[in-house]
VORO-782821 format. One record per residue (C-alpha): residue in three letters; residue number from 1; x, y, z. Coordinates in steps of 0.2 Angstrom, whole numbers. Example, Ala and Ser with C-alpha at 12.3 -4.5 7.8 and 13.67 -1.06 7.14 Angstrom:
<torros>
  code  pos     xx     yy     zz
   ALA    1     62    -22     39
   SER    2     68     -5     36
</torros>
This chain:
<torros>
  code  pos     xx     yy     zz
   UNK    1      0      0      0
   UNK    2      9     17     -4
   UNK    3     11     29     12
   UNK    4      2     45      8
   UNK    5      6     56     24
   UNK    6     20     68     20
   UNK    7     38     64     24
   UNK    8     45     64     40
   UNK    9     50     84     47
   UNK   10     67     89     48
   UNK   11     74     98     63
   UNK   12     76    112     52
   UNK   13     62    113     45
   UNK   14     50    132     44
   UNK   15     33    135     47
   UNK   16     22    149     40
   UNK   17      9    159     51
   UNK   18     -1    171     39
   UNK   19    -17    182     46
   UNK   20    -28    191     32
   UNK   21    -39    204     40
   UNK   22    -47    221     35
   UNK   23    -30    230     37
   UNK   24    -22    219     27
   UNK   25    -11    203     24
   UNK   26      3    196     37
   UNK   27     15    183     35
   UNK   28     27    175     50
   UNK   29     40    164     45
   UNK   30     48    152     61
   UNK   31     55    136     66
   UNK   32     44    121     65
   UNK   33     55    116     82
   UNK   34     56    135     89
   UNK   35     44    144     97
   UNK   36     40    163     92
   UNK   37     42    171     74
   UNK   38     59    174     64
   UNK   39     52    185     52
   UNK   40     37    195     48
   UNK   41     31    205     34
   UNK   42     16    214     30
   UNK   43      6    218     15
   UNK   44     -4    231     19
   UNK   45    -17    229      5
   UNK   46    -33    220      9
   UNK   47    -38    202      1
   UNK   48    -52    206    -10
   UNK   49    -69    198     -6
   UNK   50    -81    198    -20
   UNK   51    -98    185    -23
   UNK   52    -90    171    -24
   UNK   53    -81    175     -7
   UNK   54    -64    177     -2
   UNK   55    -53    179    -17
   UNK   56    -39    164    -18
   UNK   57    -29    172    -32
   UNK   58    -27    189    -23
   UNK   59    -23    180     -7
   UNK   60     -9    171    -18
   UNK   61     -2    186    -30
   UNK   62      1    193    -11
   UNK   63      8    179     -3
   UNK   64     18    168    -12
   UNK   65     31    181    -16
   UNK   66     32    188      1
   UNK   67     35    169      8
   UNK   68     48    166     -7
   UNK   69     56    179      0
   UNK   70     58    174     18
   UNK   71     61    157     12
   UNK   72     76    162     -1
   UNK   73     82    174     13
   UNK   74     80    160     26
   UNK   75     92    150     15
   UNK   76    105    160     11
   UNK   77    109    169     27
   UNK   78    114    164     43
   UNK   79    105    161     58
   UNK   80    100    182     63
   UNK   81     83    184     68
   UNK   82     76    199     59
   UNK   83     59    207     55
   UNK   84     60    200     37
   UNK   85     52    212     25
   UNK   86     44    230     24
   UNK   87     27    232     22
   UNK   88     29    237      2
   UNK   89     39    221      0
   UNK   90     54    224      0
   UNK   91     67    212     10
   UNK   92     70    217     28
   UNK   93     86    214     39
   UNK   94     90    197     43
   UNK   95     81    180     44
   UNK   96     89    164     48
   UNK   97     98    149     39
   UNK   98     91    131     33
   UNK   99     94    119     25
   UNK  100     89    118      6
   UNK  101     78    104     -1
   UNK  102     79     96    -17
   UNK  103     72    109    -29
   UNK  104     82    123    -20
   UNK  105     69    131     -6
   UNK  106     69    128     12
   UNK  107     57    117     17
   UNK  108     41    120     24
   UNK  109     33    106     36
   UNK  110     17    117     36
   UNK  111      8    133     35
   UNK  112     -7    140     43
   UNK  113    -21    153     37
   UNK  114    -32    166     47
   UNK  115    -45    176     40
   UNK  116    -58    187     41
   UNK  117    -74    178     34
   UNK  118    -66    163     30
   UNK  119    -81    150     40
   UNK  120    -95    159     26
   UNK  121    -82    165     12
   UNK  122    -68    155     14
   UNK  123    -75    142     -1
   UNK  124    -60    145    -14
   UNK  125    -50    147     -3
   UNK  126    -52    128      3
   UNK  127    -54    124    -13
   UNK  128    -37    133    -20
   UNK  129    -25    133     -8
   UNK  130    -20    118     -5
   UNK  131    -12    116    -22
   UNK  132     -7    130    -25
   UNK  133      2    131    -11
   UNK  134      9    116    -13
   UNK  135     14    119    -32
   UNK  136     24    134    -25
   UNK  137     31    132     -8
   UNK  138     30    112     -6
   UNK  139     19    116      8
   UNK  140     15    100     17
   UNK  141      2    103     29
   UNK  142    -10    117     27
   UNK  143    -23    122     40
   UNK  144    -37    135     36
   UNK  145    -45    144     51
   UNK  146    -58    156     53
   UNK  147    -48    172     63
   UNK  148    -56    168     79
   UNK  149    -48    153     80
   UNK  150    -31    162     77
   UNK  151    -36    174     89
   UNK  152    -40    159    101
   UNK  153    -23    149     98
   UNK  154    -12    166     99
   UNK  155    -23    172    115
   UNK  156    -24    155    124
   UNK  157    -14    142    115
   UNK  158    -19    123    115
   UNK  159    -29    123    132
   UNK  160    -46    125    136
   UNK  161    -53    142    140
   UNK  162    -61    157    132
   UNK  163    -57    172    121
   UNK  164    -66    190    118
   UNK  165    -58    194    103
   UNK  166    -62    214    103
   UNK  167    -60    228     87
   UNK  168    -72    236     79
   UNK  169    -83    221     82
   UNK  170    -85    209     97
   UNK  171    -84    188     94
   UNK  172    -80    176    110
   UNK  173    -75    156    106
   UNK  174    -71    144    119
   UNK  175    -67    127    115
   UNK  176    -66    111    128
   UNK  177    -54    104    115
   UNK  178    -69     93    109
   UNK  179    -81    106    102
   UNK  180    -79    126     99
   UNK  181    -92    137    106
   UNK  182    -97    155     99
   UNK  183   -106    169    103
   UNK  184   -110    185     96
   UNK  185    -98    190     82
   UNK  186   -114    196     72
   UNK  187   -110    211     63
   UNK  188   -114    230     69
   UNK  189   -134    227     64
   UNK  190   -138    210     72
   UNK  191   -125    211     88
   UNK  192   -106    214     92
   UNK  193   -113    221    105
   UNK  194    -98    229    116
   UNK  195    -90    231    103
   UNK  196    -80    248     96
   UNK  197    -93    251     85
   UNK  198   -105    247     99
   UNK  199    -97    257    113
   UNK  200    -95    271     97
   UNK  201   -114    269     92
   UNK  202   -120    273    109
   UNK  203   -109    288    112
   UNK  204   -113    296     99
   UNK  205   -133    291    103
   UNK  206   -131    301    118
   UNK  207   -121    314    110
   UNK  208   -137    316    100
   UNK  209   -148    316    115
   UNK  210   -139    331    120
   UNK  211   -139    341    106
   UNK  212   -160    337    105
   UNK  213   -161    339    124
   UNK  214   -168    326    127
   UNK  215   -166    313    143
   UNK  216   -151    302    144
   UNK  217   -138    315    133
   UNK  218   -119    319    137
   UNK  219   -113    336    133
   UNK  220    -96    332    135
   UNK  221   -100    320    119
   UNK  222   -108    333    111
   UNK  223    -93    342    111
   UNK  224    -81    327    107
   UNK  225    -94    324     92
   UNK  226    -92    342     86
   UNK  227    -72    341     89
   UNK  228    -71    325     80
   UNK  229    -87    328     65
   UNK  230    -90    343     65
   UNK  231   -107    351     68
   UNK  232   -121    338     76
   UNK  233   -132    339     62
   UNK  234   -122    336     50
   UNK  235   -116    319     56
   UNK  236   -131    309     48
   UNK  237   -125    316     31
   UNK  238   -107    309     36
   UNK  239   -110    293     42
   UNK  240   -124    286     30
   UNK  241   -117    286     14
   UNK  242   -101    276     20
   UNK  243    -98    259     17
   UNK  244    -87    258     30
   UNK  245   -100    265     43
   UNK  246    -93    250     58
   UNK  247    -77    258     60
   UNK  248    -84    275     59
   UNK  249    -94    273     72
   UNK  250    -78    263     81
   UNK  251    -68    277     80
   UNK  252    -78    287     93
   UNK  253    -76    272    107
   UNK  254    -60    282    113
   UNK  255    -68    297    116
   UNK  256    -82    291    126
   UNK  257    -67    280    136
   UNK  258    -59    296    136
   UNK  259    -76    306    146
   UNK  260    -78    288    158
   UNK  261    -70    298    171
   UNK  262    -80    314    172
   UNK  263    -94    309    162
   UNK  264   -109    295    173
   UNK  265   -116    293    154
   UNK  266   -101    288    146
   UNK  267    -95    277    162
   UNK  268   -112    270    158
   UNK  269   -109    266    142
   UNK  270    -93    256    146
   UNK  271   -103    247    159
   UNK  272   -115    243    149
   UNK  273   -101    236    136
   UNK  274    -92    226    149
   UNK  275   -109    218    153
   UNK  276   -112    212    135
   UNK  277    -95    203    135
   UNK  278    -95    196    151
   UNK  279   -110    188    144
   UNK  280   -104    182    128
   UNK  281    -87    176    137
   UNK  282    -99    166    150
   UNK  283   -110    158    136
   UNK  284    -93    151    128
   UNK  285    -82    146    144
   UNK  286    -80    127    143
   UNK  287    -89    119    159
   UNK  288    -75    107    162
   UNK  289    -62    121    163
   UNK  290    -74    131    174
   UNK  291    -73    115    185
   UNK  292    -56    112    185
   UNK  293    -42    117    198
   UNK  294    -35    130    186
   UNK  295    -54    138    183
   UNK  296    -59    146    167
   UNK  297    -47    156    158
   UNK  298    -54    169    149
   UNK  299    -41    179    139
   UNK  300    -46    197    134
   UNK  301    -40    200    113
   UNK  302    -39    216    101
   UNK  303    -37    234    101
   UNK  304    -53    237    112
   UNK  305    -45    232    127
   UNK  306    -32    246    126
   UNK  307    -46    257    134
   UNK  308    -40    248    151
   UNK  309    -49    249    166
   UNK  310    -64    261    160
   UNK  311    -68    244    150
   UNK  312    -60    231    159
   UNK  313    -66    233    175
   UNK  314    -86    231    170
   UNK  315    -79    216    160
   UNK  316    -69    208    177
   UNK  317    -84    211    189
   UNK  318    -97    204    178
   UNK  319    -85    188    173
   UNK  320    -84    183    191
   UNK  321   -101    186    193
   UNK  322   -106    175    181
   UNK  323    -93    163    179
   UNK  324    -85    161    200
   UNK  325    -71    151    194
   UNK  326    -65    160    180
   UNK  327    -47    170    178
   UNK  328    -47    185    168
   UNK  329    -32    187    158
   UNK  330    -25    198    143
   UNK  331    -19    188    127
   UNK  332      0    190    124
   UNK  333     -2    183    106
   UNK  334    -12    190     91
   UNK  335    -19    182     77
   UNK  336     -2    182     67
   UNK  337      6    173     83
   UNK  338    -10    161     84
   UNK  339     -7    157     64
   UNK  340     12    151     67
   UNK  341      8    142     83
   UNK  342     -4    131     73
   UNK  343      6    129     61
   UNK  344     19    123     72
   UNK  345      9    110     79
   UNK  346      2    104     65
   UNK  347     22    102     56
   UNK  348     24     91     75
   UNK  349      6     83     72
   UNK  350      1     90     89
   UNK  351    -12     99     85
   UNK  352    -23     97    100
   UNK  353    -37    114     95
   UNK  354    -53    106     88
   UNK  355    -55    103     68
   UNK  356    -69    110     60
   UNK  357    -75    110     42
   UNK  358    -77    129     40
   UNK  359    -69    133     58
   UNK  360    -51    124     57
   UNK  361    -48    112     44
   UNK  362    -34    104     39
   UNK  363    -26     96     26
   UNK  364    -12     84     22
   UNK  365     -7     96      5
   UNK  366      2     79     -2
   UNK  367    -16     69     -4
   UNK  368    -28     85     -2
   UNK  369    -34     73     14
   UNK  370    -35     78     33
   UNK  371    -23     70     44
   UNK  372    -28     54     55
   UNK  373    -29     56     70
   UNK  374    -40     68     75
   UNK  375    -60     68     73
   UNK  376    -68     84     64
   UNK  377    -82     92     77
   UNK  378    -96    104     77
   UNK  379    -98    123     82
   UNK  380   -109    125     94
   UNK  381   -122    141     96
   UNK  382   -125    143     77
   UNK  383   -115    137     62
   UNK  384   -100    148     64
   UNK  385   -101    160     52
   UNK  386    -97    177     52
   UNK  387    -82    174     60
   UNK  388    -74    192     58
   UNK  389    -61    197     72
   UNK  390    -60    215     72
   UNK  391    -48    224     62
   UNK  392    -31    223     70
   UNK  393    -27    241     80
   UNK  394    -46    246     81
   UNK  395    -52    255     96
</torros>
Protein backbone atom coordinates (compact mmCIF):
# COMPACT_ATOMS: atom_id res chain seq x y z
CA UNK A 1 0.00 0.00 0.00
CA UNK A 2 1.70 3.44 -0.75
CA UNK A 3 2.28 5.74 2.33
CA UNK A 4 0.34 9.00 1.57
CA UNK A 5 1.20 11.11 4.82
CA UNK A 6 4.02 13.61 4.01
CA UNK A 7 7.66 12.73 4.77
CA UNK A 8 8.96 12.79 8.08
CA UNK A 9 10.01 16.86 9.45
CA UNK A 10 13.40 17.76 9.57
CA UNK A 11 14.77 19.55 12.54
CA UNK A 12 15.24 22.49 10.45
CA UNK A 13 12.43 22.59 8.91
CA UNK A 14 10.09 26.36 8.71
CA UNK A 15 6.61 26.99 9.40
CA UNK A 16 4.48 29.82 8.07
CA UNK A 17 1.84 31.89 10.15
CA UNK A 18 -0.29 34.13 7.72
CA UNK A 19 -3.34 36.43 9.21
CA UNK A 20 -5.56 38.23 6.38
CA UNK A 21 -7.88 40.81 7.90
CA UNK A 22 -9.32 44.14 6.97
CA UNK A 23 -5.97 45.91 7.45
CA UNK A 24 -4.42 43.76 5.31
CA UNK A 25 -2.15 40.59 4.74
CA UNK A 26 0.55 39.22 7.32
CA UNK A 27 3.00 36.64 7.06
CA UNK A 28 5.32 34.99 9.92
CA UNK A 29 7.96 32.79 9.01
CA UNK A 30 9.62 30.33 12.14
CA UNK A 31 11.05 27.27 13.17
CA UNK A 32 8.70 24.16 13.01
CA UNK A 33 11.05 23.14 16.44
CA UNK A 34 11.23 26.94 17.84
CA UNK A 35 8.90 28.80 19.44
CA UNK A 36 7.99 32.69 18.33
CA UNK A 37 8.32 34.26 14.75
CA UNK A 38 11.79 34.73 12.78
CA UNK A 39 10.38 36.92 10.44
CA UNK A 40 7.46 38.91 9.69
CA UNK A 41 6.21 40.98 6.74
CA UNK A 42 3.12 42.88 6.09
CA UNK A 43 1.19 43.57 2.91
CA UNK A 44 -0.90 46.21 3.78
CA UNK A 45 -3.36 45.77 0.99
CA UNK A 46 -6.65 44.00 1.88
CA UNK A 47 -7.55 40.37 0.28
CA UNK A 48 -10.47 41.30 -1.91
CA UNK A 49 -13.83 39.57 -1.27
CA UNK A 50 -16.29 39.61 -3.95
CA UNK A 51 -19.68 37.00 -4.67
CA UNK A 52 -17.92 34.28 -4.89
CA UNK A 53 -16.16 35.10 -1.46
CA UNK A 54 -12.74 35.39 -0.41
CA UNK A 55 -10.52 35.85 -3.35
CA UNK A 56 -7.79 32.90 -3.51
CA UNK A 57 -5.77 34.40 -6.48
CA UNK A 58 -5.35 37.72 -4.69
CA UNK A 59 -4.61 36.06 -1.37
CA UNK A 60 -1.86 34.20 -3.54
CA UNK A 61 -0.39 37.17 -6.05
CA UNK A 62 0.20 38.62 -2.19
CA UNK A 63 1.50 35.79 -0.52
CA UNK A 64 3.52 33.59 -2.48
CA UNK A 65 6.24 36.24 -3.26
CA UNK A 66 6.48 37.66 0.11
CA UNK A 67 6.99 33.82 1.55
CA UNK A 68 9.60 33.11 -1.32
CA UNK A 69 11.28 35.78 0.01
CA UNK A 70 11.54 34.76 3.51
CA UNK A 71 12.14 31.33 2.50
CA UNK A 72 15.22 32.42 -0.15
CA UNK A 73 16.47 34.78 2.65
CA UNK A 74 16.00 31.98 5.13
CA UNK A 75 18.33 30.00 3.07
CA UNK A 76 21.06 31.95 2.29
CA UNK A 77 21.83 33.87 5.41
CA UNK A 78 22.88 32.80 8.54
CA UNK A 79 21.00 32.18 11.62
CA UNK A 80 19.91 36.30 12.64
CA UNK A 81 16.66 36.73 13.70
CA UNK A 82 15.27 39.79 11.80
CA UNK A 83 11.84 41.38 11.01
CA UNK A 84 12.04 40.04 7.35
CA UNK A 85 10.45 42.40 4.97
CA UNK A 86 8.86 46.05 4.80
CA UNK A 87 5.31 46.45 4.39
CA UNK A 88 5.80 47.48 0.36
CA UNK A 89 7.71 44.17 -0.01
CA UNK A 90 10.88 44.84 0.02
CA UNK A 91 13.46 42.32 2.03
CA UNK A 92 14.05 43.40 5.70
CA UNK A 93 17.19 42.71 7.76
CA UNK A 94 17.97 39.34 8.59
CA UNK A 95 16.13 35.98 8.82
CA UNK A 96 17.76 32.75 9.66
CA UNK A 97 19.62 29.71 7.83
CA UNK A 98 18.25 26.27 6.68
CA UNK A 99 18.76 23.71 5.05
CA UNK A 100 17.74 23.63 1.12
CA UNK A 101 15.60 20.85 -0.16
CA UNK A 102 15.87 19.12 -3.49
CA UNK A 103 14.47 21.73 -5.76
CA UNK A 104 16.48 24.52 -4.09
CA UNK A 105 13.81 26.17 -1.14
CA UNK A 106 13.82 25.59 2.49
CA UNK A 107 11.43 23.47 3.46
CA UNK A 108 8.12 23.94 4.88
CA UNK A 109 6.61 21.11 7.24
CA UNK A 110 3.40 23.48 7.29
CA UNK A 111 1.59 26.59 6.92
CA UNK A 112 -1.50 27.96 8.56
CA UNK A 113 -4.14 30.58 7.30
CA UNK A 114 -6.43 33.17 9.45
CA UNK A 115 -8.92 35.13 7.93
CA UNK A 116 -11.67 37.31 8.21
CA UNK A 117 -14.76 35.61 6.85
CA UNK A 118 -13.11 32.51 6.09
CA UNK A 119 -16.14 30.06 7.93
CA UNK A 120 -19.09 31.77 5.14
CA UNK A 121 -16.46 33.02 2.39
CA UNK A 122 -13.51 30.96 2.88
CA UNK A 123 -15.02 28.36 -0.28
CA UNK A 124 -12.06 29.08 -2.81
CA UNK A 125 -9.99 29.38 -0.55
CA UNK A 126 -10.46 25.63 0.55
CA UNK A 127 -10.70 24.73 -2.69
CA UNK A 128 -7.50 26.64 -3.99
CA UNK A 129 -4.93 26.67 -1.57
CA UNK A 130 -3.95 23.59 -0.94
CA UNK A 131 -2.43 23.21 -4.37
CA UNK A 132 -1.50 26.05 -5.08
CA UNK A 133 0.46 26.14 -2.19
CA UNK A 134 1.87 23.13 -2.62
CA UNK A 135 2.80 23.77 -6.31
CA UNK A 136 4.79 26.81 -4.98
CA UNK A 137 6.24 26.44 -1.60
CA UNK A 138 5.91 22.48 -1.29
CA UNK A 139 3.80 23.18 1.55
CA UNK A 140 3.09 20.02 3.35
CA UNK A 141 0.40 20.67 5.83
CA UNK A 142 -2.09 23.34 5.46
CA UNK A 143 -4.59 24.49 8.04
CA UNK A 144 -7.43 27.00 7.30
CA UNK A 145 -9.04 28.77 10.14
CA UNK A 146 -11.54 31.27 10.57
CA UNK A 147 -9.66 34.34 12.67
CA UNK A 148 -11.21 33.66 15.87
CA UNK A 149 -9.64 30.51 15.98
CA UNK A 150 -6.20 32.49 15.43
CA UNK A 151 -7.27 34.83 17.84
CA UNK A 152 -7.99 31.76 20.29
CA UNK A 153 -4.64 29.72 19.52
CA UNK A 154 -2.44 33.19 19.87
CA UNK A 155 -4.52 34.48 23.01
CA UNK A 156 -4.79 30.95 24.76
CA UNK A 157 -2.81 28.39 23.02
CA UNK A 158 -3.90 24.66 22.94
CA UNK A 159 -5.71 24.59 26.49
CA UNK A 160 -9.28 25.10 27.26
CA UNK A 161 -10.58 28.45 27.92
CA UNK A 162 -12.26 31.35 26.35
CA UNK A 163 -11.43 34.39 24.29
CA UNK A 164 -13.24 37.91 23.56
CA UNK A 165 -11.64 38.81 20.53
CA UNK A 166 -12.47 42.85 20.54
CA UNK A 167 -12.04 45.66 17.48
CA UNK A 168 -14.42 47.22 15.78
CA UNK A 169 -16.51 44.10 16.37
CA UNK A 170 -16.98 41.71 19.32
CA UNK A 171 -16.78 37.62 18.83
CA UNK A 172 -16.07 35.12 21.97
CA UNK A 173 -14.97 31.17 21.29
CA UNK A 174 -14.22 28.82 23.74
CA UNK A 175 -13.37 25.40 23.04
CA UNK A 176 -13.13 22.16 25.51
CA UNK A 177 -10.81 20.87 22.99
CA UNK A 178 -13.86 18.70 21.72
CA UNK A 179 -16.12 21.26 20.49
CA UNK A 180 -15.87 25.17 19.88
CA UNK A 181 -18.47 27.40 21.27
CA UNK A 182 -19.34 31.05 19.73
CA UNK A 183 -21.23 33.88 20.67
CA UNK A 184 -22.00 37.02 19.27
CA UNK A 185 -19.67 38.02 16.40
CA UNK A 186 -22.89 39.15 14.43
CA UNK A 187 -21.94 42.13 12.59
CA UNK A 188 -22.76 46.02 13.73
CA UNK A 189 -26.78 45.31 12.74
CA UNK A 190 -27.62 41.93 14.33
CA UNK A 191 -24.90 42.18 17.54
CA UNK A 192 -21.13 42.78 18.33
CA UNK A 193 -22.60 44.12 20.96
CA UNK A 194 -19.56 45.71 23.28
CA UNK A 195 -17.92 46.10 20.53
CA UNK A 196 -15.98 49.53 19.23
CA UNK A 197 -18.56 50.24 17.02
CA UNK A 198 -21.06 49.37 19.73
CA UNK A 199 -19.49 51.31 22.54
CA UNK A 200 -18.99 54.19 19.44
CA UNK A 201 -22.87 53.88 18.49
CA UNK A 202 -24.00 54.57 21.88
CA UNK A 203 -21.79 57.69 22.32
CA UNK A 204 -22.67 59.11 19.70
CA UNK A 205 -26.66 58.20 20.59
CA UNK A 206 -26.11 60.19 23.68
CA UNK A 207 -24.22 62.83 22.03
CA UNK A 208 -27.43 63.16 20.03
CA UNK A 209 -29.67 63.20 22.93
CA UNK A 210 -27.84 66.11 24.00
CA UNK A 211 -27.81 68.11 21.27
CA UNK A 212 -31.99 67.44 21.03
CA UNK A 213 -32.19 67.82 24.86
CA UNK A 214 -33.68 65.23 25.35
CA UNK A 215 -33.15 62.66 28.63
CA UNK A 216 -30.22 60.41 28.81
CA UNK A 217 -27.53 63.02 26.52
CA UNK A 218 -23.83 63.86 27.36
CA UNK A 219 -22.63 67.26 26.66
CA UNK A 220 -19.16 66.36 26.99
CA UNK A 221 -19.95 64.00 23.84
CA UNK A 222 -21.66 66.64 22.19
CA UNK A 223 -18.63 68.46 22.17
CA UNK A 224 -16.13 65.48 21.46
CA UNK A 225 -18.79 64.77 18.49
CA UNK A 226 -18.45 68.39 17.11
CA UNK A 227 -14.46 68.12 17.89
CA UNK A 228 -14.16 65.08 15.96
CA UNK A 229 -17.39 65.60 13.01
CA UNK A 230 -17.96 68.60 12.97
CA UNK A 231 -21.47 70.11 13.59
CA UNK A 232 -24.22 67.62 15.17
CA UNK A 233 -26.45 67.70 12.49
CA UNK A 234 -24.39 67.23 10.05
CA UNK A 235 -23.19 63.74 11.24
CA UNK A 236 -26.27 61.90 9.68
CA UNK A 237 -24.93 63.16 6.12
CA UNK A 238 -21.49 61.70 7.16
CA UNK A 239 -21.96 58.62 8.38
CA UNK A 240 -24.89 57.16 6.02
CA UNK A 241 -23.46 57.14 2.87
CA UNK A 242 -20.13 55.13 4.04
CA UNK A 243 -19.53 51.82 3.32
CA UNK A 244 -17.39 51.50 6.09
CA UNK A 245 -19.99 52.98 8.60
CA UNK A 246 -18.58 50.08 11.58
CA UNK A 247 -15.31 51.58 11.93
CA UNK A 248 -16.70 54.99 11.78
CA UNK A 249 -18.87 54.55 14.40
CA UNK A 250 -15.65 52.64 16.21
CA UNK A 251 -13.54 55.48 15.91
CA UNK A 252 -15.60 57.37 18.57
CA UNK A 253 -15.18 54.40 21.36
CA UNK A 254 -11.96 56.34 22.63
CA UNK A 255 -13.60 59.42 23.26
CA UNK A 256 -16.45 58.16 25.22
CA UNK A 257 -13.46 55.92 27.25
CA UNK A 258 -11.82 59.19 27.27
CA UNK A 259 -15.19 61.18 29.28
CA UNK A 260 -15.62 57.68 31.51
CA UNK A 261 -13.97 59.51 34.14
CA UNK A 262 -15.95 62.78 34.45
CA UNK A 263 -18.83 61.74 32.48
CA UNK A 264 -21.80 59.09 34.58
CA UNK A 265 -23.17 58.66 30.78
CA UNK A 266 -20.25 57.66 29.13
CA UNK A 267 -19.09 55.33 32.41
CA UNK A 268 -22.47 54.05 31.69
CA UNK A 269 -21.71 53.27 28.41
CA UNK A 270 -18.67 51.28 29.13
CA UNK A 271 -20.54 49.47 31.83
CA UNK A 272 -23.09 48.69 29.77
CA UNK A 273 -20.27 47.11 27.29
CA UNK A 274 -18.50 45.26 29.75
CA UNK A 275 -21.85 43.67 30.69
CA UNK A 276 -22.50 42.33 27.00
CA UNK A 277 -19.00 40.56 26.91
CA UNK A 278 -19.02 39.11 30.13
CA UNK A 279 -22.08 37.51 28.88
CA UNK A 280 -20.71 36.46 25.61
CA UNK A 281 -17.32 35.16 27.50
CA UNK A 282 -19.84 33.10 29.97
CA UNK A 283 -21.92 31.59 27.27
CA UNK A 284 -18.65 30.22 25.62
CA UNK A 285 -16.34 29.20 28.89
CA UNK A 286 -16.02 25.31 28.62
CA UNK A 287 -17.78 23.84 31.74
CA UNK A 288 -14.96 21.35 32.43
CA UNK A 289 -12.33 24.26 32.65
CA UNK A 290 -14.71 26.11 34.85
CA UNK A 291 -14.64 22.98 37.08
CA UNK A 292 -11.16 22.37 36.98
CA UNK A 293 -8.32 23.48 39.68
CA UNK A 294 -6.98 26.07 37.17
CA UNK A 295 -10.78 27.67 36.53
CA UNK A 296 -11.88 29.28 33.35
CA UNK A 297 -9.43 31.27 31.58
CA UNK A 298 -10.78 33.90 29.70
CA UNK A 299 -8.27 35.88 27.75
CA UNK A 300 -9.25 39.48 26.77
CA UNK A 301 -8.04 39.91 22.57
CA UNK A 302 -7.71 43.11 20.18
CA UNK A 303 -7.45 46.72 20.19
CA UNK A 304 -10.64 47.49 22.43
CA UNK A 305 -9.05 46.45 25.44
CA UNK A 306 -6.32 49.17 25.26
CA UNK A 307 -9.14 51.34 26.84
CA UNK A 308 -7.92 49.62 30.10
CA UNK A 309 -9.88 49.76 33.15
CA UNK A 310 -12.84 52.24 32.08
CA UNK A 311 -13.66 48.83 29.93
CA UNK A 312 -12.09 46.24 31.78
CA UNK A 313 -13.17 46.64 34.96
CA UNK A 314 -17.14 46.17 34.06
CA UNK A 315 -15.84 43.18 32.05
CA UNK A 316 -13.73 41.62 35.41
CA UNK A 317 -16.71 42.13 37.82
CA UNK A 318 -19.39 40.87 35.53
CA UNK A 319 -17.07 37.59 34.55
CA UNK A 320 -16.71 36.69 38.10
CA UNK A 321 -20.22 37.23 38.70
CA UNK A 322 -21.29 34.98 36.11
CA UNK A 323 -18.63 32.55 35.83
CA UNK A 324 -16.94 32.25 39.94
CA UNK A 325 -14.14 30.15 38.87
CA UNK A 326 -12.96 32.05 35.96
CA UNK A 327 -9.33 33.90 35.51
CA UNK A 328 -9.35 36.92 33.53
CA UNK A 329 -6.41 37.46 31.53
CA UNK A 330 -5.07 39.60 28.63
CA UNK A 331 -3.87 37.65 25.38
CA UNK A 332 -0.02 37.93 24.80
CA UNK A 333 -0.48 36.59 21.30
CA UNK A 334 -2.41 37.98 18.18
CA UNK A 335 -3.79 36.44 15.35
CA UNK A 336 -0.48 36.32 13.40
CA UNK A 337 1.26 34.57 16.63
CA UNK A 338 -1.98 32.25 16.70
CA UNK A 339 -1.40 31.33 12.79
CA UNK A 340 2.32 30.30 13.37
CA UNK A 341 1.55 28.42 16.66
CA UNK A 342 -0.82 26.26 14.69
CA UNK A 343 1.28 25.89 12.19
CA UNK A 344 3.73 24.60 14.33
CA UNK A 345 1.75 21.92 15.72
CA UNK A 346 0.45 20.86 12.91
CA UNK A 347 4.36 20.33 11.28
CA UNK A 348 4.71 18.23 14.93
CA UNK A 349 1.27 16.60 14.45
CA UNK A 350 0.21 18.00 17.82
CA UNK A 351 -2.43 19.80 17.09
CA UNK A 352 -4.65 19.42 19.92
CA UNK A 353 -7.43 22.70 19.07
CA UNK A 354 -10.53 21.15 17.55
CA UNK A 355 -11.06 20.56 13.53
CA UNK A 356 -13.84 21.92 11.94
CA UNK A 357 -14.94 21.90 8.35
CA UNK A 358 -15.49 25.82 8.04
CA UNK A 359 -13.70 26.51 11.58
CA UNK A 360 -10.30 24.87 11.32
CA UNK A 361 -9.52 22.38 8.78
CA UNK A 362 -6.81 20.70 7.84
CA UNK A 363 -5.23 19.27 5.17
CA UNK A 364 -2.44 16.79 4.33
CA UNK A 365 -1.32 19.15 0.92
CA UNK A 366 0.41 15.71 -0.38
CA UNK A 367 -3.22 13.81 -0.89
CA UNK A 368 -5.58 16.95 -0.47
CA UNK A 369 -6.84 14.64 2.81
CA UNK A 370 -6.92 15.61 6.57
CA UNK A 371 -4.53 14.08 8.81
CA UNK A 372 -5.63 10.83 10.97
CA UNK A 373 -5.79 11.23 14.07
CA UNK A 374 -8.07 13.69 14.96
CA UNK A 375 -12.01 13.56 14.66
CA UNK A 376 -13.65 16.84 12.79
CA UNK A 377 -16.34 18.39 15.48
CA UNK A 378 -19.25 20.75 15.48
CA UNK A 379 -19.67 24.50 16.40
CA UNK A 380 -21.81 24.91 18.90
CA UNK A 381 -24.44 28.18 19.22
CA UNK A 382 -24.95 28.60 15.37
CA UNK A 383 -23.06 27.44 12.37
CA UNK A 384 -19.97 29.69 12.89
CA UNK A 385 -20.16 31.94 10.35
CA UNK A 386 -19.45 35.47 10.50
CA UNK A 387 -16.37 34.88 12.07
CA UNK A 388 -14.71 38.32 11.59
CA UNK A 389 -12.23 39.43 14.44
CA UNK A 390 -12.10 42.91 14.49
CA UNK A 391 -9.65 44.84 12.45
CA UNK A 392 -6.15 44.68 13.96
CA UNK A 393 -5.47 48.11 15.99
CA UNK A 394 -9.24 49.11 16.28
CA UNK A 395 -10.33 50.91 19.20
Amino acid sequence: MTDTRPPAITPDAYVLGVDSGGSGLRVALGRADTDGPLATAVCAEPVRTGTGGIDAAHLLEQLLPVAAELLKRAATEGGRPGTGLAEDGRPGNGTTSARLTGNGSAQVAALAVGAAGMATLGGRLRAELPGALAAALGVRRLALAADAVTAYAGAVGQRPGAVVAGGTGMIALGTDLVEWRRADGWGHLLGDNGSGAWIGRAGLEAAMRAHDGRRGGSPALLDRLRSVFGPAEELPGLLYPRSDRPAVLASFAPEVAACAGADAIAADILRRAGVHIAEAAAAVCPKEGAEGDGGCEVALTGGLFRMGEPLIGPVREEVARLVSQARLTTGTGDPLTGALRIARALAADDLRLPHHPTMLSVQNTRNGSAPSGRATTTARNGEPGSDDVPAHGAP
